[in-house]
C-alpha positions in Angstrom: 0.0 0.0 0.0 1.3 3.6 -0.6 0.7 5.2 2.4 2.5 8.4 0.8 -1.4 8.9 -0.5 -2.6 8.8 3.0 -0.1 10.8 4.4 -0.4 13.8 1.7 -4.1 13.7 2.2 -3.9 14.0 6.2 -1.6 17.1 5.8 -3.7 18.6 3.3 -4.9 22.2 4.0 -8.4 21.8 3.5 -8.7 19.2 5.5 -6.5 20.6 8.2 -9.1 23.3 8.3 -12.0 21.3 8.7 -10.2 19.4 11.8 -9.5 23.1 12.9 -12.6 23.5 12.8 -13.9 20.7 15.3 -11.2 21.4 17.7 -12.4 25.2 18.2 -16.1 23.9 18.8 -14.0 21.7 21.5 -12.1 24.7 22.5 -15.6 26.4 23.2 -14.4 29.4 21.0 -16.2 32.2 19.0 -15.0 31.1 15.7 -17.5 30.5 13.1 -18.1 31.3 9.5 -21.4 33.7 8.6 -24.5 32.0 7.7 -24.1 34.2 4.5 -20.8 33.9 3.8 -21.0 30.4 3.9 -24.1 29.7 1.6 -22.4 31.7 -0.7 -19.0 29.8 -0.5 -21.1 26.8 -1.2 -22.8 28.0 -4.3 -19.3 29.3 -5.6 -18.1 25.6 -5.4 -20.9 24.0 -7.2 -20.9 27.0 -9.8 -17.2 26.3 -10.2 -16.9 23.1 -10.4 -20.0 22.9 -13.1 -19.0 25.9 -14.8 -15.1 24.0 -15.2 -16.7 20.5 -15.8 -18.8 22.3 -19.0 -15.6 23.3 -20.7 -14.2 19.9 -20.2 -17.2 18.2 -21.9 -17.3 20.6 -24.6 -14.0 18.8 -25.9 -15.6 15.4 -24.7 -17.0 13.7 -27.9 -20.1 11.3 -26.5 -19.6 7.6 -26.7 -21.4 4.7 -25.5 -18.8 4.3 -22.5 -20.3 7.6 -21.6 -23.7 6.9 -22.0 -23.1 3.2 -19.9 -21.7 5.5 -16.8 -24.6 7.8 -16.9 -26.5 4.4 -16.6 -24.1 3.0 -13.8 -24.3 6.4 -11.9 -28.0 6.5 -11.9 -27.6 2.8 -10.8 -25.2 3.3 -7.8 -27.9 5.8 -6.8 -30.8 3.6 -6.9 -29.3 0.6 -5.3 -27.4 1.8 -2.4 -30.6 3.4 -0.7 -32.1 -0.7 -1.4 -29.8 -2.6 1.1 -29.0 0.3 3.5 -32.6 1.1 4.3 -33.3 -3.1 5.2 -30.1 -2.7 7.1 -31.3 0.3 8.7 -34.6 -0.8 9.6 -32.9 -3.5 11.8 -32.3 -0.9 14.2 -34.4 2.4 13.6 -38.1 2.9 12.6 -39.2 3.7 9.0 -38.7 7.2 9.0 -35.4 7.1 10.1 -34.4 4.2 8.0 -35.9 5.7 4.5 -33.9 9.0 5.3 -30.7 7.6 5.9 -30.7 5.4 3.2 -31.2 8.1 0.5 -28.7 10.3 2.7 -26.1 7.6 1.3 -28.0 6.7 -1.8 -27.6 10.4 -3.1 -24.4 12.7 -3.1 -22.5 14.9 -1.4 -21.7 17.8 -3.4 -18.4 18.8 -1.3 -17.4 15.7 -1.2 -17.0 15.9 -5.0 -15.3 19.1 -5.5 -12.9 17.5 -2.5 -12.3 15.0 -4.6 -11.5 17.0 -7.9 -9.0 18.7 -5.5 -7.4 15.4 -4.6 -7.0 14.7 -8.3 -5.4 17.7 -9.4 -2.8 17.1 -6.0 -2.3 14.0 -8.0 -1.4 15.5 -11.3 -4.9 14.4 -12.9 -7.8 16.3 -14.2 -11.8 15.5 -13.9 -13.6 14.3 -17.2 -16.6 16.6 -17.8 -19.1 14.4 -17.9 -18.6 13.2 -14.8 -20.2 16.8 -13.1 -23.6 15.6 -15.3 -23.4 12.1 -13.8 -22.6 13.5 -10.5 -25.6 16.1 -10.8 -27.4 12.9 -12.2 -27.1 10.6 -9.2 -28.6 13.1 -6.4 -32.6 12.7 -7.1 -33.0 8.6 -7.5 -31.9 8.2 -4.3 -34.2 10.7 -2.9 -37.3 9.1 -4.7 -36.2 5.7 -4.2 -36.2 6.2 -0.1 -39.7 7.9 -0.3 -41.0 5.5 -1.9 -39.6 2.8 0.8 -41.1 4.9 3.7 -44.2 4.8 2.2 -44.5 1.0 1.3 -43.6 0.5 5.1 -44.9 3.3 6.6 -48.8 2.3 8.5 -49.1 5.5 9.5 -51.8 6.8 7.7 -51.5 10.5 8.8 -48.3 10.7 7.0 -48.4 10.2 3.4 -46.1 11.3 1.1 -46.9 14.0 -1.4 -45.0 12.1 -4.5 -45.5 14.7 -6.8 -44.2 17.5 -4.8 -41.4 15.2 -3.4 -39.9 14.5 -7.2 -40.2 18.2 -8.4 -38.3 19.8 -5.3 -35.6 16.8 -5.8 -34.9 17.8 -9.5 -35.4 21.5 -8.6 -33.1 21.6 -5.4 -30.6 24.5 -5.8 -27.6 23.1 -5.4 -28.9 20.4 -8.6 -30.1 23.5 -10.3 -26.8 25.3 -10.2 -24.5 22.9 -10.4 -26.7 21.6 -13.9 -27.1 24.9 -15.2 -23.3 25.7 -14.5 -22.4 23.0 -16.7 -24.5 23.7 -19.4 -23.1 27.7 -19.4 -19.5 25.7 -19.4 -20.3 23.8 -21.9 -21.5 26.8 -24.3 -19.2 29.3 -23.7 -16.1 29.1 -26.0 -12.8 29.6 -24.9 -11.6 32.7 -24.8 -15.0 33.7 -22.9 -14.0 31.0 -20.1 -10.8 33.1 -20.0 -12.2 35.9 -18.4 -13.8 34.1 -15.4 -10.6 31.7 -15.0 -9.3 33.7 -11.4 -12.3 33.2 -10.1 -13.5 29.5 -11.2 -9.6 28.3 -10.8 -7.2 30.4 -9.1 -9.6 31.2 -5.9 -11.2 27.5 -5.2 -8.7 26.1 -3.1 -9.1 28.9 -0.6 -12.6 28.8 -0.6 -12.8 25.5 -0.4 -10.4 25.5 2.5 -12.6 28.2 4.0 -15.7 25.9 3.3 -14.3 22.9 5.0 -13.5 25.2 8.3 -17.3 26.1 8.0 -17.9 22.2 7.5 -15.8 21.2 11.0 -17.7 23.8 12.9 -20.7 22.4 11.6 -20.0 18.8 12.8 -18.4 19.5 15.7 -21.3 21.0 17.0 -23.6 18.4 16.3 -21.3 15.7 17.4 -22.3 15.2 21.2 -26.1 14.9 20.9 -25.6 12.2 17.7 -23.6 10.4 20.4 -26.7 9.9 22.3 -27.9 7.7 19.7 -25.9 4.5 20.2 -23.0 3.0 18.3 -25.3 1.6 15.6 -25.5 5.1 13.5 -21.4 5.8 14.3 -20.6 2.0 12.7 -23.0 2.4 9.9 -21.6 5.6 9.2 -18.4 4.6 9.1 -18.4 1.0 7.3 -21.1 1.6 4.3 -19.2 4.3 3.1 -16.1 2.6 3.0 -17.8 -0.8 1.5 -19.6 1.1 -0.7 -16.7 3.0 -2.2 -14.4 0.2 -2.5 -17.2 -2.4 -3.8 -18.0 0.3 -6.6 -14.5 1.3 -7.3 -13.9 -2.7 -8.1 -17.4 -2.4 -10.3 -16.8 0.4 -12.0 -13.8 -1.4 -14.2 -16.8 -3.3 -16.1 -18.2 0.4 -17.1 -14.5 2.3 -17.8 -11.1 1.9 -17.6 -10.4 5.4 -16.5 -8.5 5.7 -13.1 -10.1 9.3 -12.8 -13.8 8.2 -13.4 -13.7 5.2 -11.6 -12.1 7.5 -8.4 -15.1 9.7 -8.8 -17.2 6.6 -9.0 -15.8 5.6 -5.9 -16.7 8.9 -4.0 -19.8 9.3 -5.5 -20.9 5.7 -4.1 -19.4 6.8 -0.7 -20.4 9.8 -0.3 -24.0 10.8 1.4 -25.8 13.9 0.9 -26.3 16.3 3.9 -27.9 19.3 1.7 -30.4 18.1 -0.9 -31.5 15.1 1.1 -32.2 16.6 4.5 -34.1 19.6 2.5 -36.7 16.8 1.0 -36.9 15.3 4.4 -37.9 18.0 5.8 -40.6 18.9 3.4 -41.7 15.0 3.0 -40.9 13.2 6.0 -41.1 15.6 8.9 -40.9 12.7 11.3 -37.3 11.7 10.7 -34.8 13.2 12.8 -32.3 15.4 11.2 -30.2 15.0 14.5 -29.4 11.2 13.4 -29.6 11.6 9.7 -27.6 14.8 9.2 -24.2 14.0 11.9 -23.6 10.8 10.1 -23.5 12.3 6.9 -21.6 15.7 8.2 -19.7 14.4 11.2 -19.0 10.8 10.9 -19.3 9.9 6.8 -17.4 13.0 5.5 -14.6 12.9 7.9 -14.1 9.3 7.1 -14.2 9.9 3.1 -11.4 12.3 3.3 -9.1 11.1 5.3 -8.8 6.8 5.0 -11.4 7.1 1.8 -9.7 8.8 -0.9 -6.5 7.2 -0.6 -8.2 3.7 -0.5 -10.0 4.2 -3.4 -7.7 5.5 -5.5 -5.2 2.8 -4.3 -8.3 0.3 -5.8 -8.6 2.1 -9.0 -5.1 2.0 -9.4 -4.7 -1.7 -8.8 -7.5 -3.4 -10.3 
């Protein structure tokens, strides 16, 4: 194993500011990151990193391998919700079960553009349509654990509003921008690209540095009340991803060849969404507890992707 990867990844500035970040919520300082400020930072990422992944499709010429990864994308996100929600339901009730599962069905958005960083720090660059298949992959997990809670669910005072549940998940903002982005990307010719390159390229490491200080805070203080919950939610945040990285890293060789895609398959598969996810639960699925379902994703999951995740994917990609 080359456990330079690891070791590069745990010294990495971004993620140095996110541990920063937990150890002044333990530190019981004033630090934090504006509620503005940081919704902005986030939407600069996801406008960045569509806006960059346009330009690279534009010199992307579709092929059927691209077309089967769109497939195998969608896939990942309709399967993964499947087995984690009868895993889940072991433990928790329906509610809880059906929002975890699409929590790790669907993606994390930073998790991605942490990724992309991780490539370029390993002299690699992110295939454009990988952005559309990331973008692709957040709503079938979403649908797919609605429609679990309500074939369980014998509650009858709460149904599910389907309809309204499948137009916020393809309407979300952070789907909507990071879509759109690409599409701009992907129209506007070169030299027009030129004149936003300091901000799309030259500023994202420092905002995304900045984000992941934001992100730490975040976790940190939600940390001590998801403790309350057992060790069930901490091992399930910490295994699936991991199993579900690795298992679809070693898949995604049947779909491409490509060390970068199969690395962003890996991610993708591992990651779990802690933005659009707990926005439809809310609307849908008021009874499940955002104090389980958003920690594991943020606090345990996240954490666990970016330090012993990234490494041991790409060390999979690379070797199989």
């Amino acid at each position: 194993m080359n456990y330079n990867l690891l070791i590069d990844n745990l010294t990495n500035p971004a993620l140095l500011f996110f541990v920063l970040g937990v150890f002044a919520v333990y530190l019981k300082s004033d630090l934090e990151i504006p509620e503005n400020s940081s919704k902005f930072i986030s939407l600069y990422l996801l406008f960045a990193i569509g806006f960059k992944g346009g330009q690279e499709l534009s010199h992307e010429v579709f092929t059927i391998e691209i077309g089967w990864s769109m497939l195998f994308g969608v896939s990942i996100s309709s399967v993964i919700p499947l087995y984690s929600f009868f895993i889940l339901k072991r433990k928790l009730n329906v509610f809880d079960a059906g929002a975890i599962a699409a929590a790790y069905g669907s993606v994390s958005a930073v998790t991605f553009v942490t990724a992309v960083s991780y490539l370029e720090s390993q002299q690699l660059s992110l295939h454009g349509h990988m952005v559309a298949i990331m973008a692709l992959m957040e709503s079938p997990a979403i649908i797919i654990g609605l429609i679990l809670i309500s074939i369980f669910n014998k509650d009858e005072s709460n149904k599910i509003n389907k309809r309204s549940v499948i137009h916020h998940s393809f309407t979300n903002g952070s789907v909507l921008l990071i879509l759109g982005s690409l599409i701009i990307g992907y129209v506007a010719n070169a030299k027009q690209a030129e004149g936003i390159k300091p901000f799309t390229n030259d500023l994202f490491k420092g905002f995304l540095a900045i984000f992941l200080l934001d992100m730490g805070i975040t976790s940190g203080r939600k940390l001590k009340a998801f403790f309350s919950f057992g060790w069930f939610p901490i091992i399930f945040a910490i295994l699936i991803p991991l199993f579900n990285g690795s298992i679809f890293a070693i898949l995604s060789s049947f779909v491409t060849q490509d060390i970068t895609n199969r690395f962003i398959f890996a991610i993708l598969a591992a990651s779990a969404s802690y933005i659009a996810v707990p926005a439809a639960m809310k609307i849908s699925v008021p009874k499940a507890n955002p104090g389980l379902f958003l920690p594991m994703a943020l606090a345990v999951t996240f954490p666990i992707n970016i330090t012993i995740g990234m490494p041991l994917y790409f060390i999979i990609v690379q070797n199989t």
